[in-house]
Each structure stands twice: as C-alpha cells, then as structure tokens.
Backbone as CSV, one residue per row, in Angstrom:
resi,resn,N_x,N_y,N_z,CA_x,CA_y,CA_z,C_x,C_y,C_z
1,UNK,83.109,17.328,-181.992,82.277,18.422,-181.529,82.555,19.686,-182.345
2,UNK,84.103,20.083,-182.379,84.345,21.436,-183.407,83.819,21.045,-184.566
3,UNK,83.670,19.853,-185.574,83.085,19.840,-186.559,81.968,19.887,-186.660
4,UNK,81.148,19.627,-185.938,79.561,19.428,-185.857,78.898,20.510,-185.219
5,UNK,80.120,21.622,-184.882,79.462,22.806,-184.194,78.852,22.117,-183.058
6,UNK,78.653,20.922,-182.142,77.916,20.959,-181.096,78.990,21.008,-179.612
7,UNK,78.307,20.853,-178.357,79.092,21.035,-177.590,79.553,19.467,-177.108
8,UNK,81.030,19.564,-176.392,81.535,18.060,-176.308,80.798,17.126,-175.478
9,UNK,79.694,17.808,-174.892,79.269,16.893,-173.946,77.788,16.229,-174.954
10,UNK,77.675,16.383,-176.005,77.042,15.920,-176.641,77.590,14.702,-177.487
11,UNK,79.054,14.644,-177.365,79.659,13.473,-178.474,80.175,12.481,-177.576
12,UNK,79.411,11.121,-177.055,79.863,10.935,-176.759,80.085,9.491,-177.403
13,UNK,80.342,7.691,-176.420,80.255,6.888,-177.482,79.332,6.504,-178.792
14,UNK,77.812,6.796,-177.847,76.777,6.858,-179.113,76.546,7.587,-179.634
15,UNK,77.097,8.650,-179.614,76.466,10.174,-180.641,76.660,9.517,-181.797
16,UNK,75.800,10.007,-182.954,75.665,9.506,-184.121,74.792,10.326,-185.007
17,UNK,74.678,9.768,-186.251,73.674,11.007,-186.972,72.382,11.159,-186.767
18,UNK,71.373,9.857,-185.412,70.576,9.931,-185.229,70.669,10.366,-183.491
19,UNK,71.234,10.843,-183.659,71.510,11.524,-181.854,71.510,12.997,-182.084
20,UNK,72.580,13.810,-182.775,73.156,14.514,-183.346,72.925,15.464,-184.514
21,UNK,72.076,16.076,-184.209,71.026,16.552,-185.902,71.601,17.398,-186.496
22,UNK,73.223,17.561,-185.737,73.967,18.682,-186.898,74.772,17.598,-187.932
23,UNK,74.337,16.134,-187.378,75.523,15.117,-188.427,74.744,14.699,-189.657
24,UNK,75.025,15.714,-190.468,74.040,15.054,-191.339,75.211,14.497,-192.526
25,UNK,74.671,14.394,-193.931,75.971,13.494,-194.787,77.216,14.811,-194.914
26,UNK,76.849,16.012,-195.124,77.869,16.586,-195.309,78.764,17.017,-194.229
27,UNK,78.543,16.886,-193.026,79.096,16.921,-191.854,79.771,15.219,-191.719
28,UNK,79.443,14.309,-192.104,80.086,12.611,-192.120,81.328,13.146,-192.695
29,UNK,81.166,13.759,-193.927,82.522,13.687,-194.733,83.292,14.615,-194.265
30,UNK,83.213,15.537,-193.610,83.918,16.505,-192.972,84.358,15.887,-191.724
31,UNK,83.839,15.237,-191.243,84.251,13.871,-190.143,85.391,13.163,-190.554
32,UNK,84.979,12.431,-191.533,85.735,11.627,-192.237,87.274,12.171,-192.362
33,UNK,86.851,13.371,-193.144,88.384,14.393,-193.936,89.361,14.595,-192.536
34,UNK,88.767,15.213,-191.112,89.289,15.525,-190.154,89.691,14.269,-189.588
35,UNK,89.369,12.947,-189.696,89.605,12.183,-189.108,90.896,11.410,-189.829
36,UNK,90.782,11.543,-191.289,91.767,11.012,-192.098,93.239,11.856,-192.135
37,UNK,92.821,13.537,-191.743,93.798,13.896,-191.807,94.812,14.168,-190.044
38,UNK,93.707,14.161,-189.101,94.037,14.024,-188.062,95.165,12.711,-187.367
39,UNK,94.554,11.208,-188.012,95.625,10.501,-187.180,96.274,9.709,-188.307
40,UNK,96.520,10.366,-189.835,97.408,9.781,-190.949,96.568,8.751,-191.137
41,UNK,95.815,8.444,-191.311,94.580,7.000,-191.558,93.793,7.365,-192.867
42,UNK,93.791,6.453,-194.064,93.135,6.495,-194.802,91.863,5.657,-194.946
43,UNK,90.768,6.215,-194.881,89.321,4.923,-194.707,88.720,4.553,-196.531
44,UNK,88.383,3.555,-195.983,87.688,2.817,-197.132,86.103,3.413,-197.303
45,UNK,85.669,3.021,-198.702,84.481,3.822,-198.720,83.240,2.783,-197.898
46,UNK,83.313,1.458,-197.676,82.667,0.554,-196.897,82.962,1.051,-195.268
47,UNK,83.908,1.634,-195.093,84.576,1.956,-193.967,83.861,3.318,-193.416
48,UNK,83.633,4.005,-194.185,82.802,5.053,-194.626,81.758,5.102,-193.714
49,UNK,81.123,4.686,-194.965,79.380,4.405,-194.917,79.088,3.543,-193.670
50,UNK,80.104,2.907,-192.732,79.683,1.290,-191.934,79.574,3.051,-190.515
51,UNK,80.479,4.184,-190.296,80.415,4.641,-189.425,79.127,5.229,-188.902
52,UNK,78.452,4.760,-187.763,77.476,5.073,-187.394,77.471,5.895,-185.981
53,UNK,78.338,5.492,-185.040,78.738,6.468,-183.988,80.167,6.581,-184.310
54,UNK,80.250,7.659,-182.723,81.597,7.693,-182.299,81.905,6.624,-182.122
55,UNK,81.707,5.789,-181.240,82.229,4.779,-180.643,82.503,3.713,-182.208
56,UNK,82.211,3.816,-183.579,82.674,2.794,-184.018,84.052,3.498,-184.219
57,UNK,83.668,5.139,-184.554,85.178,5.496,-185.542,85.748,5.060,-184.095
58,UNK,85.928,5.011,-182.795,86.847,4.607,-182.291,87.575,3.241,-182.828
59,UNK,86.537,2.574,-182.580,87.185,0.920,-182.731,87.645,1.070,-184.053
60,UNK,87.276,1.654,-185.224,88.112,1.585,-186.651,89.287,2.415,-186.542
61,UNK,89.333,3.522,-185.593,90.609,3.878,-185.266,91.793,2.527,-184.589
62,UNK,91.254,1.951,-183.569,91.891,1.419,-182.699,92.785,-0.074,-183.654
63,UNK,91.246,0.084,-184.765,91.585,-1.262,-185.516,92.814,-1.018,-186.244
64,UNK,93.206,0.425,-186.715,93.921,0.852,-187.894,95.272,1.173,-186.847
65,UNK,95.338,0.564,-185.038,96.936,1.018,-184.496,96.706,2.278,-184.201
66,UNK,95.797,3.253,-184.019,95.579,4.458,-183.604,95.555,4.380,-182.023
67,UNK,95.932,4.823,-181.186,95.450,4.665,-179.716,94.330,5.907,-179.166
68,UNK,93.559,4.969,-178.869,92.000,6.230,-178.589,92.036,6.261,-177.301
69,UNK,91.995,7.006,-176.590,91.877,7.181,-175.077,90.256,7.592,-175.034
C-alpha cells in the first residue's frame, strides 16, 4: 500500500495491476526492490514477471521460507 500510494484496504489477496491502477510496471519494480530488500529474498526475473497479485508474492514469499501472516 505505502508503495503504491493506495490505501491498505485496497491490497488485498487479489489486488494486482488490474485491480490497482497505481500498479503500473514502474511501481512492480519498486514492489519488487521493497520486497527483495524487505525479507533478504532475491527474485528471479521469471519470478518477476509470473507476479500478478498479492496473493502470489505471498506464496513466492512462503515458497522462498518467508512466513506471511
């Protein structure tokens, strides 16, 4: 939500860049950067491009030993 400037009740499992019209590509990578630097996780560029909601970066979090509440 702080990255996308929107409010949290807008992000939720499906928010995505077609939910979400502040997510556009340069907001992904600013996603990305906060997300890589947030839980020590480095993503792949397939890893990347595959994120379509929240709810996947969860599960690619969860996949990478991250615990997502």
């Amino acid at each position: 939500a702080e990255i996308l400037g929107v409010a949290y009740s807008e992000v939720g499992p499906q928010a995505g860049p077609g939910t979400v019209s502040k997510w556009d590509s340069f907001a992904h990578i600013q996603l990305v950067a906060a997300i890589e630097e947030t839980y020590g996780v480095q993503l792949s560029i397939d890893e990347i491009v595959n994120l379509h909601s929240v709810g996947d970066i969860a599960r690619l979090l969860q996949g990478k030993g991250v615990r997502v509440d």
